[in-house]
C-alpha positions in Angstrom: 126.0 136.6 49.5 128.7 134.7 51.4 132.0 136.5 52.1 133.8 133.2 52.4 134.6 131.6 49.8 132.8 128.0 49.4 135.2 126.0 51.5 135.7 128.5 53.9 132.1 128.7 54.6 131.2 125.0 54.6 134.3 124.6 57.0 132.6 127.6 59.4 129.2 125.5 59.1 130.6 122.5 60.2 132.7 124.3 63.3 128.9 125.5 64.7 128.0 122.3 64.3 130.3 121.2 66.9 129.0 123.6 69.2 126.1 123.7 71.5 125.6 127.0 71.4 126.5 129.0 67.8 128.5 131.3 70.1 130.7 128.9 71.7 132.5 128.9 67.7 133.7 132.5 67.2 137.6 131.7 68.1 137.7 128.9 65.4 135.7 131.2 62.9 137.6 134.2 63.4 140.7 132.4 62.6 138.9 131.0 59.6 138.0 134.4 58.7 141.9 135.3 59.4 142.9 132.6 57.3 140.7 133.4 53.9 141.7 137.2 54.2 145.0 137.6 56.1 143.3 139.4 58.9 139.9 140.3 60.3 137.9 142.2 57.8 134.9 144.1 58.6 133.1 142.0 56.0 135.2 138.8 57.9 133.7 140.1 60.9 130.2 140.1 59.6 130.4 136.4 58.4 131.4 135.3 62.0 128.4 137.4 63.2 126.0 136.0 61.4 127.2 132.3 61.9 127.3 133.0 65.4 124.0 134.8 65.9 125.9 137.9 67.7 126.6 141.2 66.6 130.2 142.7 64.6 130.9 144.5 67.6 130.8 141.8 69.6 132.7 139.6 67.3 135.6 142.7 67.3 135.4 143.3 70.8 136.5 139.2 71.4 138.8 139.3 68.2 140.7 142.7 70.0 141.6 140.6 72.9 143.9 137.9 71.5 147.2 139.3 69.7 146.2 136.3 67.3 144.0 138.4 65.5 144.7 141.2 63.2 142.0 144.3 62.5 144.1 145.6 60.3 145.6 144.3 57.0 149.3 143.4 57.6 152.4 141.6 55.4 152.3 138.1 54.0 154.6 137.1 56.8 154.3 138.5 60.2 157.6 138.5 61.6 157.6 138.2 65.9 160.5 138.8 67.5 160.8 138.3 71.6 162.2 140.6 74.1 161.0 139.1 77.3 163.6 138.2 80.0 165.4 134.8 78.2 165.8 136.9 75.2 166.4 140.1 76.3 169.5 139.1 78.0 170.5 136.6 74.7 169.6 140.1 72.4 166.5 140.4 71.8 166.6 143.7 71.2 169.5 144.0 69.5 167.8 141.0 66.9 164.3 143.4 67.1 167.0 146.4 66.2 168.6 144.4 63.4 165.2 142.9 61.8 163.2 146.5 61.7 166.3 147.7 59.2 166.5 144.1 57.3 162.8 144.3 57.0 162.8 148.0 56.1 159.5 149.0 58.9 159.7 149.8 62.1 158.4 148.0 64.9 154.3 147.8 64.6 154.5 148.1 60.5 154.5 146.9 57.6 157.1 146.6 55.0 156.8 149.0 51.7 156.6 146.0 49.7 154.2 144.8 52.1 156.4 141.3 52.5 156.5 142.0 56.0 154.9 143.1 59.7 157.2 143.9 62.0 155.6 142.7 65.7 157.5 142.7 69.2 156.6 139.5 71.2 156.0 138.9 74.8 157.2 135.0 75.3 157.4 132.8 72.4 157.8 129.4 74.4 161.4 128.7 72.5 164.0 129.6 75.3 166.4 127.1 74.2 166.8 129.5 70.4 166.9 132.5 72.4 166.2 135.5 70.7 163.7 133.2 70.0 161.9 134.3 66.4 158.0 133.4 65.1 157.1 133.9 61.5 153.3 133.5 60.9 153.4 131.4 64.3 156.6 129.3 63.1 159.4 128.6 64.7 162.3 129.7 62.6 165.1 129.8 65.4 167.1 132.4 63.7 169.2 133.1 66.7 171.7 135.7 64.9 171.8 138.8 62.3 173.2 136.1 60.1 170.9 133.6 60.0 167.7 135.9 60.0 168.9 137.5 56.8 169.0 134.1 55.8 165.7 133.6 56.6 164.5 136.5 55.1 165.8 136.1 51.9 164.2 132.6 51.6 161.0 134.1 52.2 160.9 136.6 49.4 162.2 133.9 47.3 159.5 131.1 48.1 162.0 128.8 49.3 160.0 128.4 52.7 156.2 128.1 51.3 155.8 124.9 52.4 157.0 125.5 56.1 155.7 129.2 56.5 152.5 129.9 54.6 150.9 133.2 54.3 149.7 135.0 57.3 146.6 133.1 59.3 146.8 129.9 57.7 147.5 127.7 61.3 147.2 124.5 60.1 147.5 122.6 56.5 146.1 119.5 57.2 142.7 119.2 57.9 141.1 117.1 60.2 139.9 113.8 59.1 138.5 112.2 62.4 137.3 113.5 65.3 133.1 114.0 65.1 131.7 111.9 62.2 128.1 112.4 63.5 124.8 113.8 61.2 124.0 117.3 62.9 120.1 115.7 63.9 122.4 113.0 65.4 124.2 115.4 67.9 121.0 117.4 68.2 119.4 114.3 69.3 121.8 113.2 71.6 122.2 117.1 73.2 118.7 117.0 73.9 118.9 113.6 75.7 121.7 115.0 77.6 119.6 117.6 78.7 116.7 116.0 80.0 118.9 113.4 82.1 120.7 116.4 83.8 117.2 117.6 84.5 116.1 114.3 85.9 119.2 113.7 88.2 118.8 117.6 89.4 114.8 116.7 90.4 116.0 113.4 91.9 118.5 115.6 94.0 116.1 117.9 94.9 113.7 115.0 96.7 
C-alpha cells in the first residue's frame, strides 16, 4: 500500500517517467515526499526507494546532503534567518537573537506549539533586505525586530497562507507544458537515441 496519497503518487510516477534512469528522479521525489508529510519520513523514504529502485539508506544518505531536506519532523513554518557576511554586519545575529525569543525555541528547534523551526542560514541570495529572512523558502524581507513580529503574527493568524504555505510545499502551480509524450513514446525514442550513439561510436572507431 502506497504511502502517498493518490496525487502524490501519480505525480512521483510521472517524475520517473521523465527520467532515463528511475534514479536520476530522487531530488524531485524526495521533495514530493517533503511536501505530502512536512519532512522526510522513514515511510517517505521508503516510497522514494521503491520508485527509484534503490535502497532507504541510499535515498537518506542523498536526502542528508541538501539542508532542503528535513529527517526530522519540524514546525509548519521554518523560519531561516542569515548570518553570513552582508547580514552579519546589517544584524543578523542580533535579528537570529530577537527571532529565537519571538518564536519561543532556540536556534535548531521547534516552537512548543510547534508553529515554528528555528534554522540559522548560510547565504539567502537577498543582500539588498539584509538580515535577509526565508520562511518555508520565502522571501519575507523582515529587515527589523519590528517588522518580523509583524510577520509572525500574520502567520499564526493565516493572514499569509496564500504567500507562505506549510513547510515543503515549493511550488503551487503545477506544470501544464513541458513533456506531453506517452511513456512507450519516450521509451521508443530513448532507444533510437541509443542505437545512433552506438552507430556514430563504431563509425569513429573505423
Amino acid at each position: 500500500m502506497s504511502h502517498f496519497r493518490s496525487d502524490i503518487r501519480q505525480r512521483g510516477v510521472d517524475l520517473v517517467a521523465l527520467y532515463p534512469q528511475a534514479r536520476s528522479a530522487m531530488l524531485p521525489l524526495l521533495h514530493l515526499a517533503q511536501e505530502q508529510d512536512g519532512y522526510l519520513s522513514d515511510a517517505g523514504i521508503a516510497e522514494v526507494a521503491e520508485l527509484t529502485n534503490t535502497t532507504p539508506a541510499d535515498v537518506r544518505g542523498t536526502a542528508s546532503f541538501y539542508e532542503m531536506f528535513h529527517l526530522e519532523p519540524v514546525g509548519k513554518y521554518v523560519v531561516s534567518v542569515c548570518t553570513n557576511i552582508a547580514c552579519l554586519l546589517s544584524g543578523g545575529e542580533e535579528m537570529l537573537a530577537h527571532a529565537s525569543a519571538a518564536l519561543g525555541c532556540t536556534v535548531g528547534a521547534t516552537s512548543d506549539d510547534g508553529l515554528f523551526t528555528l534554522e540559522e542560514a548560510e547565504c539567502l541570495a537577498d543582500c539588498n533586505y539584509s538580515p535577509c529572512v526565508q520562511v518555508n523558502h520565502r522571501y519575507v524581507r523582515t529587515t527589523t525586530a519590528a517588522t518580523f513580529d509583524a510577520m509572525v503574527g500574520e502567520l499564526r493568524a493565516g493572514k499569509l497562507d496564500h504567500d507562505v504555505p506549510s513547510h515543503g510545499t515549493l511550488v503551487r502551480v503545477r506544470r501544464s507544458v513541458g513533456l506531453r509524450a506517452s511513456r512507450q513514446e519516450v521509451v521508443e525514442q530513448r532507444a533510437a537515441a541509443r542505437e545512433a550513439r552506438a552507430l556514430r561510436a563504431a563509425q569513429e572507431e573505423k
